[in-house]
C-alpha positions in Angstrom: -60.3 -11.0 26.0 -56.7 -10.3 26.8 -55.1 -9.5 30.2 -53.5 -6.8 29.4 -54.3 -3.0 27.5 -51.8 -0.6 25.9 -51.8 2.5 24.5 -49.6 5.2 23.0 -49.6 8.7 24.9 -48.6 11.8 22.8 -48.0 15.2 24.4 -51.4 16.2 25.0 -52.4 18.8 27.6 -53.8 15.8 29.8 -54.6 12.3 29.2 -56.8 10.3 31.5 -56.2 6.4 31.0 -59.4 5.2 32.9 -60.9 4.4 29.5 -57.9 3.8 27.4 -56.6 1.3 29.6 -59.8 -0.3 31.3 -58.5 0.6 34.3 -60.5 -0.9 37.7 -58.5 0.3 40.3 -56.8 3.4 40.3 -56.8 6.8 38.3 -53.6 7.6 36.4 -53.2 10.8 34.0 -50.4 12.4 32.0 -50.2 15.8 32.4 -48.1 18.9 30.6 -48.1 22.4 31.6 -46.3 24.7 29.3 -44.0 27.4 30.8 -46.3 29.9 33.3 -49.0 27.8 33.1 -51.2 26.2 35.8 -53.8 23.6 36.1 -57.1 26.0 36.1 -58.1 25.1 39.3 -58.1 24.1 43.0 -59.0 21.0 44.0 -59.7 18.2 46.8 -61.3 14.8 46.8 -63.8 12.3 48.7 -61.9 9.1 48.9 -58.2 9.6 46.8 -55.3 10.0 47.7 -52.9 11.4 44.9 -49.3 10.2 44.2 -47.4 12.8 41.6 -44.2 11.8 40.3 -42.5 15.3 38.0 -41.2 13.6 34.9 -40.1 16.7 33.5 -39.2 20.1 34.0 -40.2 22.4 37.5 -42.6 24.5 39.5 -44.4 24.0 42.4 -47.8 22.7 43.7 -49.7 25.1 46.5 -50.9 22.1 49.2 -53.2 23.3 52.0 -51.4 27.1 51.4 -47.6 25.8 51.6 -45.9 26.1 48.6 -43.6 22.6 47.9 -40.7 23.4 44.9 -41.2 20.6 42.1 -38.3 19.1 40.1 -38.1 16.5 38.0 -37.6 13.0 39.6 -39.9 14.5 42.3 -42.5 12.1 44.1 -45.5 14.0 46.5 -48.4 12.1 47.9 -51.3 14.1 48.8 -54.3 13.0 51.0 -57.9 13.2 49.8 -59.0 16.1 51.8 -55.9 18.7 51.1 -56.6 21.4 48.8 -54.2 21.1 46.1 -52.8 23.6 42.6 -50.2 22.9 39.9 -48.0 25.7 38.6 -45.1 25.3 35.7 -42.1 27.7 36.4 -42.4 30.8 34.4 -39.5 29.8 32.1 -40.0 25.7 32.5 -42.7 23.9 31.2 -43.7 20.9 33.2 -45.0 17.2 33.0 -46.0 15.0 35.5 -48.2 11.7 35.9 -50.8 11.7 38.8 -52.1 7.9 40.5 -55.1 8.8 41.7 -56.3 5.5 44.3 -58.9 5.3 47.4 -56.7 6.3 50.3 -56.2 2.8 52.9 -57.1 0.1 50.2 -54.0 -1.0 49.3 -53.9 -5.0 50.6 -50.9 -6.8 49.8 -47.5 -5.5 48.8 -45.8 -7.0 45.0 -44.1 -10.3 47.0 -47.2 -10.7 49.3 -49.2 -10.5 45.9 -47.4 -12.4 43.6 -47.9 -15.7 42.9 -44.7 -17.9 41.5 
């Protein structure tokens, strides 16, 4: 078996790469949100925290009731219990990748990690 998956990611509205990539240790999806548009939903979790990093486009996310501007090159962490909602500027569409991980596991940094 190799040590290593890759796959090719088109423009979907959402791609989750649990399966695609065999992933063990995090959650990471590619997300779009055409202009006006809004993820369906509010939501929290159990365990993960949530890294988002805007690759594209603007809007905002709704976190706990405060409403944060997004732009690309934007980076928010949100913990597992905050109630969180996407929204795409009414003119903008927007993408953005979410790392979904279990909040407190992370053990070593890269150089403590690496081995040379």
């Amino acid at each position: 078996m190799a040590n290593f998956s890759k796959v090719s990611v088109v423009s979907d509205g959402r791609t989750e790469l649990h399966d695609k990539l065999s992933l063990t240790g995090a959650e990471i999806s590619i997300n779009h949100l055409p202009a006006g548009a809004c993820v369906p939903f509010v939501h929290a979790h159990k365990n993960n925290e949530e890294i988002y990093a805007v690759l594209a486009g603007a809007g905002r996310v709704v976190i706990d009731g405060e409403t944060v501007a997004l732009a690309e090159g934007d980076w928010v962490r949100i913990s597992p219990a905050a109630k969180r909602q996407f929204f795409a500027s009414e003119d903008t569409a927007m993408s953005f990748i979410c790392i979904q991980v279990k909040e407190h596991s992370l053990g070593d940094y890269t150089k403590d990690d690496a081995i040379v």
